[in-house]
N, C-alpha and C positions, 0 to 999 in steps of 0.2 A: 468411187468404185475401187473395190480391194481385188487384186489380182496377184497369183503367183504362176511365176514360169517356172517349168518342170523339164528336165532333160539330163541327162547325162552331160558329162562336164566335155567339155570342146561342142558342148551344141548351139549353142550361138545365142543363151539365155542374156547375158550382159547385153550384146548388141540389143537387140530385139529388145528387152529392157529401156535402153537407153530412148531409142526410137517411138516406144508404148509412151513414155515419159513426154515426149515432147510432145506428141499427138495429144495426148490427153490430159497434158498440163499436170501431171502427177507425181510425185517424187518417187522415184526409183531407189531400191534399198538392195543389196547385194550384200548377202551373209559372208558370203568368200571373203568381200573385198573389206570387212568388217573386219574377220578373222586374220586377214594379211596385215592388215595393220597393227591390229593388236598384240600381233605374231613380233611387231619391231619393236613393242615395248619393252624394257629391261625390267618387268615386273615376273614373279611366280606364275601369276596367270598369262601374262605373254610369252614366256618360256613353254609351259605344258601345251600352250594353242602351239607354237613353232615348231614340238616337239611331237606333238599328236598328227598334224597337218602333210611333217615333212615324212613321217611311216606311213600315210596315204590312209590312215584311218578320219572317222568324222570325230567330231567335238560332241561328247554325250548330250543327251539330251535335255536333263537339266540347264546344266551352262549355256546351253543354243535356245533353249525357250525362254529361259532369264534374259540373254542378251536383247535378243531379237526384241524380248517386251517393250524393257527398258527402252530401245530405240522408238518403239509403234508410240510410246508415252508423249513422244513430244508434239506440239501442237502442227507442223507442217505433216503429218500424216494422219491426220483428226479426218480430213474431207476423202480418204484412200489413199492409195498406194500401190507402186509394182512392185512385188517381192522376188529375188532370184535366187533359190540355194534354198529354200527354208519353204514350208517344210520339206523336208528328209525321210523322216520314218512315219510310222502309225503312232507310237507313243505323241509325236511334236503335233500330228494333227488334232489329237484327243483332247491334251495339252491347251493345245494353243485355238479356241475359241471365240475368232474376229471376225467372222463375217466374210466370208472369201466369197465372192461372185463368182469368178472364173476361175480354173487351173488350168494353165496355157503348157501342152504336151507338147516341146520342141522332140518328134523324132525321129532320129541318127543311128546308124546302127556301129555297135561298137570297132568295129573297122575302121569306120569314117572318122568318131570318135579318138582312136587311136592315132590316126595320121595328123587330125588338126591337133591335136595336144604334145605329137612327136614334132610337129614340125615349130611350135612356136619353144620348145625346149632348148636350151642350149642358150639363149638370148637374154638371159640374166633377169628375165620380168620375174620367175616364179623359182625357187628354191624346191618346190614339191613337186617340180617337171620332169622327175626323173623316172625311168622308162620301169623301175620297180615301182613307184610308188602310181605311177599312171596307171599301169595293170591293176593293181591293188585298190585303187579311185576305182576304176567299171567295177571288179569284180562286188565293192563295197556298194556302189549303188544300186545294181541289182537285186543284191540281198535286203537294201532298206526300203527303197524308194520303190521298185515294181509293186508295191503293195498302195505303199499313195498314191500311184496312177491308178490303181484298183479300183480305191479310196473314190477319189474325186469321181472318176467312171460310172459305178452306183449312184453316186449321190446327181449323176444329172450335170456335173457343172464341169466337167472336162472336156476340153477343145484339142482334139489332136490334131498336129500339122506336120508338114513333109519337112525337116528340116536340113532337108539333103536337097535343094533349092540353092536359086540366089537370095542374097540377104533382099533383096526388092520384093521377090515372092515370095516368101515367108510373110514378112512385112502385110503384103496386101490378104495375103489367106487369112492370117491372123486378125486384120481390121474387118476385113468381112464377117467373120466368122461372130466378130463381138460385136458386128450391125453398126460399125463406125467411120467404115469406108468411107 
């Protein structure tokens, strides 16, 4: 089963990820957490991710569809996978033609959004936590992403879920929802 989680950043895609992962024995892939590392390499290309990431813009879509590939290529993603962060725009869904079952709509409204990403800021996890680049983060994914909610919406394969819940309910609406409870 190929699955990707969709929400705005502070919406609890990683968790819920993680947990999709264990329920269903499938390897969880997380573009962010992709990008953050790559972000710590002393390469040209880890520089302009560090440097793109930290002004709260995304990583164009060439380089996020080449990456992401590259990653789907290996053999532990052959039987599916939970995708988080990817895709992002209309060009990466056109692009990027794997076979998605589901897109899992974690949604938060940017308020919410704002408070969880203000409060885990200052804690040294993320460099691009800052209260410019957070604002800049929603405002960029509305501009990209409301269109791949759209996307998946038409197409039949979109699950929207409340994800102003606890992480338990989410969790079960989301299992329900994919008849896996």
């Amino acid at each position: 089963m190929k699955l990707i989680l969709i929400g705005i950043q502070g919406a609890g895609k990683s968790t819920q990820g993680n947990l999709l992962s264990t329920k269903l024995n499938l390897p969880y892939l997380s573009t962010g957490h992709i990008f953050r590392e790559m972000a710590k390499e002393h390469t040209p290309l880890g520089r302009y991710i560090k440097e793109t990431m930290n002004a709260g813009y995304l990583i164009p879509d060439d380089k996020t569809v080449q990456i992401v590939s590259e990653y789907l290529g290996k053999p532990e993603y052959a039987k599916g996978y939970i995708m988080d962060g990817f895709p992002r725009t209309l060009d990466q869904v056109k692009t990027f033609q794997n076979g998605i079952a589901k897109a899992i709509y974690l949604e938060v409204s940017d308020k919410e959004a704002l408070w969880r990403l203000a409060g885990r800021s200052g804690n040294g996890e993320r460099e691009d936590d800052t209260l410019k680049a957070i604002l800049k983060r929603i405002e960029v994914y509305h501009r990209f992403t409301d269109p791949v909610i759209e996307h998946y919406r038409k197409e039949g394969k979109l699950i929207t879920v409340n994800g102003e819940q606890t992480i338990e309910q989410i969790q079960k609406e989301i299992e329900a929802k994919l008849g896996i409870s």
